[in-house]
MDTraj code that builds the backbone (N, CA, C; nanometers):
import mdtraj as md
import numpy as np

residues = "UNK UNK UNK UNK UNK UNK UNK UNK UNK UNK UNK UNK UNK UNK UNK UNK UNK UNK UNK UNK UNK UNK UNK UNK UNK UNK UNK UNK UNK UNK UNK UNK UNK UNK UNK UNK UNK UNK UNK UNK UNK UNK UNK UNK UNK UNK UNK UNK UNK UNK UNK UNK UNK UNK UNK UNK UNK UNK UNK UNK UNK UNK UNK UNK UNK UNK UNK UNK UNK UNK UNK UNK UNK UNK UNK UNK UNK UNK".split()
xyz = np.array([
    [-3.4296, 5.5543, -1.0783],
    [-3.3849, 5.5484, -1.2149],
    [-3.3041, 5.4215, -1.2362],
    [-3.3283, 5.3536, -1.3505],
    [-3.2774, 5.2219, -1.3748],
    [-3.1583, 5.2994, -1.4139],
    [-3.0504, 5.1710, -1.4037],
    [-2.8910, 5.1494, -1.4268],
    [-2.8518, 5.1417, -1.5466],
    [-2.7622, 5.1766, -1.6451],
    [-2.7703, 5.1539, -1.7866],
    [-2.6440, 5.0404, -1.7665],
    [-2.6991, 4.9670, -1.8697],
    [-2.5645, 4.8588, -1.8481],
    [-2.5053, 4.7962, -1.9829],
    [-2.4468, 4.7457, -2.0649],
    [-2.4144, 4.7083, -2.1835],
    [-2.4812, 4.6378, -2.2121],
    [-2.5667, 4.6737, -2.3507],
    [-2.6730, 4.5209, -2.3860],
    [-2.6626, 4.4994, -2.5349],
    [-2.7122, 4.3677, -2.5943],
    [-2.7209, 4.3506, -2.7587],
    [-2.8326, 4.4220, -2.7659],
    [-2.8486, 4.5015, -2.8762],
    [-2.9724, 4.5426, -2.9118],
    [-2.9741, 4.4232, -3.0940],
    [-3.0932, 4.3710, -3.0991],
    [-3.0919, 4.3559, -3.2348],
    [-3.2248, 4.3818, -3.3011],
    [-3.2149, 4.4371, -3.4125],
    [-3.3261, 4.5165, -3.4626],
    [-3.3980, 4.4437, -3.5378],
    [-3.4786, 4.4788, -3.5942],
    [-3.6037, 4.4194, -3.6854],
    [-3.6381, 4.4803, -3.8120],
    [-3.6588, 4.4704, -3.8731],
    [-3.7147, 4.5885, -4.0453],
    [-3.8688, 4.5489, -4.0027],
    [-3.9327, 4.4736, -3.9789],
    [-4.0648, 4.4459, -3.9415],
    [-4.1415, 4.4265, -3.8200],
    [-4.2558, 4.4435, -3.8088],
    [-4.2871, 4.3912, -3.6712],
    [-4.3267, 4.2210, -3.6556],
    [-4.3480, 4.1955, -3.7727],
    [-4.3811, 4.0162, -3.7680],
    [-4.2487, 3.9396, -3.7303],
    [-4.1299, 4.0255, -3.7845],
    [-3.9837, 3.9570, -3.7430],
    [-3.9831, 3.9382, -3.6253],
    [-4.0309, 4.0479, -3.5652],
    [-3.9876, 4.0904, -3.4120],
    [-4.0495, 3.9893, -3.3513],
    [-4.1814, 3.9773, -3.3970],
    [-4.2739, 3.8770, -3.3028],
    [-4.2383, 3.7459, -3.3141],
    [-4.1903, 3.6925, -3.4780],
    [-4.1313, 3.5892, -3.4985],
    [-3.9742, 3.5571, -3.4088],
    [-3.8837, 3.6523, -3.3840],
    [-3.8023, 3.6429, -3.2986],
    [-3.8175, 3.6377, -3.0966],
    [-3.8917, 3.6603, -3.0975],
    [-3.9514, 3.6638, -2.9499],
    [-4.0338, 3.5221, -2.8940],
    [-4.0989, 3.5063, -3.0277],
    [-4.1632, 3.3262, -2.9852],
    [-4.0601, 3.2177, -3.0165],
    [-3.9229, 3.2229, -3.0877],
    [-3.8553, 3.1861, -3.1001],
    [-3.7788, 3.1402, -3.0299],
    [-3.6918, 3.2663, -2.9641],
    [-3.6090, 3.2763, -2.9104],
    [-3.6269, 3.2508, -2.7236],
    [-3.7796, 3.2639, -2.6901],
    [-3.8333, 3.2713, -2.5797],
    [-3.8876, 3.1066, -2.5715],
    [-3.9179, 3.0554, -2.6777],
    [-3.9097, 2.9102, -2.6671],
    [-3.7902, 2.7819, -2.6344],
    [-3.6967, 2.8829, -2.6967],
    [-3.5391, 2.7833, -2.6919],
    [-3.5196, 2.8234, -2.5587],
    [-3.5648, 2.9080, -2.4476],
    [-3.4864, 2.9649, -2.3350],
    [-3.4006, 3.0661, -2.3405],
    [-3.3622, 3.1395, -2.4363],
    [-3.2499, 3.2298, -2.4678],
    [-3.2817, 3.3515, -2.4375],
    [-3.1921, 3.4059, -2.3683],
    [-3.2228, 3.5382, -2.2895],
    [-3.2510, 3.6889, -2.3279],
    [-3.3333, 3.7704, -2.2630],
    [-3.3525, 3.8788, -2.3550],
    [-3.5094, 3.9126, -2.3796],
    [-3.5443, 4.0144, -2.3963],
    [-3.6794, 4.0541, -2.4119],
    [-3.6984, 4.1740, -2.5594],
    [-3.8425, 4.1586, -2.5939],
    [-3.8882, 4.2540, -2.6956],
    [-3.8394, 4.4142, -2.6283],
    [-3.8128, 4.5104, -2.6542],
    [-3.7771, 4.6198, -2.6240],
    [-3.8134, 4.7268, -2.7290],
    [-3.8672, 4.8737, -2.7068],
    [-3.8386, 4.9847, -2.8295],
    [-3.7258, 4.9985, -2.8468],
    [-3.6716, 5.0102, -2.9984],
    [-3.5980, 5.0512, -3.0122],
    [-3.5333, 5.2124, -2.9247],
    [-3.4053, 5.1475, -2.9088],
    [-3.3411, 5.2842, -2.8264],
    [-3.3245, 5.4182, -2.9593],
    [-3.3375, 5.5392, -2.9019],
    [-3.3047, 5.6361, -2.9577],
    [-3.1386, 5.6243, -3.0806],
    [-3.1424, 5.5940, -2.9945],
    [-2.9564, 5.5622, -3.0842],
    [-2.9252, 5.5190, -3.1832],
    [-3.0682, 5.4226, -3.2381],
    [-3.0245, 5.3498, -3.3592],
    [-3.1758, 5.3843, -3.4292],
    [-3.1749, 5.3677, -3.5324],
    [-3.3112, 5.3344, -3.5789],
    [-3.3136, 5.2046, -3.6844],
    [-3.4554, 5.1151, -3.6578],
    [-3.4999, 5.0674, -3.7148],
    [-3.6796, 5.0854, -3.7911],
    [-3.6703, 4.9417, -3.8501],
    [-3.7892, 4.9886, -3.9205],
    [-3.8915, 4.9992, -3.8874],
    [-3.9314, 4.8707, -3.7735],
    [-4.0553, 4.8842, -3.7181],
    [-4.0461, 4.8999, -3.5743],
    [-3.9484, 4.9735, -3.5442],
    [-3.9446, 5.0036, -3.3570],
    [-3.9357, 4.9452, -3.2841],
    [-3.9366, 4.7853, -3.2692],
    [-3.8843, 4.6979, -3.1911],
    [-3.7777, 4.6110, -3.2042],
    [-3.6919, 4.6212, -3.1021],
    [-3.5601, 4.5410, -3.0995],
    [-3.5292, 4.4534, -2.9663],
    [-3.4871, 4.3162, -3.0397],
    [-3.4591, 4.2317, -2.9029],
    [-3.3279, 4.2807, -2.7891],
    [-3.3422, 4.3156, -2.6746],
    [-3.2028, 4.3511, -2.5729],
    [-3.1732, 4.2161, -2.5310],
    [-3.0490, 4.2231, -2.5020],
    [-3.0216, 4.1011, -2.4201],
    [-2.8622, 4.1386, -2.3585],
    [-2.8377, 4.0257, -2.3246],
    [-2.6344, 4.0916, -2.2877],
    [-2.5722, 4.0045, -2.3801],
    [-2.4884, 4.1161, -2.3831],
    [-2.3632, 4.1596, -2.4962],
    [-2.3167, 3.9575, -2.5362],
    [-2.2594, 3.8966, -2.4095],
    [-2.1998, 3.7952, -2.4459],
    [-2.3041, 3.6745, -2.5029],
    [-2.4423, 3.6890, -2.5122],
    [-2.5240, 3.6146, -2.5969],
    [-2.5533, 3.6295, -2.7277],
    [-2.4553, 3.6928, -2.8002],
    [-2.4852, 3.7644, -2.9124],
    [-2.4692, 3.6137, -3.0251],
    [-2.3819, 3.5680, -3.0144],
    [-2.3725, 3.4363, -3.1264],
    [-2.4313, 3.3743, -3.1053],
    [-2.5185, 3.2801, -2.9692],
    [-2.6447, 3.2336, -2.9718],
    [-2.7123, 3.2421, -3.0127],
    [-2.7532, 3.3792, -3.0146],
    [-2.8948, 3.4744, -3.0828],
    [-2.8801, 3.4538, -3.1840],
    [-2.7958, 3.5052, -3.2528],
    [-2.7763, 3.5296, -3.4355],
    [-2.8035, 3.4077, -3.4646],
    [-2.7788, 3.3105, -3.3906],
    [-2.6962, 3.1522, -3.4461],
    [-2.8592, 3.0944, -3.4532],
    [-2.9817, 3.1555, -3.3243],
    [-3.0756, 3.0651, -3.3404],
    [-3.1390, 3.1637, -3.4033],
    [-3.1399, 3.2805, -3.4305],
    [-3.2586, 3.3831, -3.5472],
    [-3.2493, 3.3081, -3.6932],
    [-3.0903, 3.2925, -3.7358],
    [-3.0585, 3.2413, -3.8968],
    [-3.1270, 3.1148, -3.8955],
    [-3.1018, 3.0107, -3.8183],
    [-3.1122, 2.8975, -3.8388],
    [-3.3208, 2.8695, -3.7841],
    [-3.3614, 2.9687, -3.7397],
    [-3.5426, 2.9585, -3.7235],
    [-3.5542, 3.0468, -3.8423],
    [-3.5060, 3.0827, -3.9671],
    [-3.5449, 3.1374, -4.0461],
    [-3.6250, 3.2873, -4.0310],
    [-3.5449, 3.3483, -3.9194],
    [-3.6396, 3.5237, -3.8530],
    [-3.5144, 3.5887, -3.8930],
    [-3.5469, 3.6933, -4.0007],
    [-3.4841, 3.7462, -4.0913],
    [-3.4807, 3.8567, -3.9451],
    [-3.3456, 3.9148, -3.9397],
    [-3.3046, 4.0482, -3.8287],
    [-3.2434, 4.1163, -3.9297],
    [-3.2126, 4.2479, -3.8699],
    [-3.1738, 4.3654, -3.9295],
    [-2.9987, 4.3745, -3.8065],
    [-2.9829, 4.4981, -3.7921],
    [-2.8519, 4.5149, -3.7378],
    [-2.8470, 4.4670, -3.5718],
    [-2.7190, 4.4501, -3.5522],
    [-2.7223, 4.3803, -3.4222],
    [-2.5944, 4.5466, -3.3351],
    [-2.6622, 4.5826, -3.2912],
    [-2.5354, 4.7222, -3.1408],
    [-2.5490, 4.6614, -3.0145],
    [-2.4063, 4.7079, -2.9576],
    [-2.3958, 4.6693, -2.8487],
    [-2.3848, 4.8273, -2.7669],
    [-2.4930, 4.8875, -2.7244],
    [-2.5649, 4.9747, -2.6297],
    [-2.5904, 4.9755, -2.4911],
    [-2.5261, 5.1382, -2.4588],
    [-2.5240, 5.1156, -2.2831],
    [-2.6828, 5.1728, -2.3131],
    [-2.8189, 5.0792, -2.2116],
    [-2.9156, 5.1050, -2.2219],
    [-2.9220, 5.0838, -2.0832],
])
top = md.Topology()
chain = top.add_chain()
for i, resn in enumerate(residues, 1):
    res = top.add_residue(resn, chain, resSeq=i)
    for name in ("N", "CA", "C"):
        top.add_atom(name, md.element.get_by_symbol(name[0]), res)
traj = md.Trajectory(xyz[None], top)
């Protein structure tokens, strides 16, 4: 059984966001993978980027500025 450990979850309202955030964010090098959304939160289209907690202003900083509209950002023991 995997370890749960503190992670960003950030969500999506769409799945094109999601995909738009993943070629994005996986291009700049920035850490973190596509994930289902965890039970805990819901979003719109079921996928949310994980990553750790202390990359969270990176992320936001390169989603706003590549124009990939996100939904809420939790910080989740997953």
């Amino acid at each position: 059984m995997l370890k749960k450990t503190l992670s960003l979850i950030i969500t999506f309202d769409a799945t094109a966001q999601a995909m738009a955030a993943e070629k994005l964010l996986l291009a700049r090098g920035l850490p973190g993978r596509l994930i289902p959304v965890p039970r805990e939160i819901t979003a719109g289209c079921g996928l949310a980027w994980k990553a750790p907690p202390e990359a969270r202003a990176e992320l936001e900083q390169a989603l706003d500025n590549g124009g990939v509209i996100r939904g809420d950002s939790h910080i989740l023991e997953v």
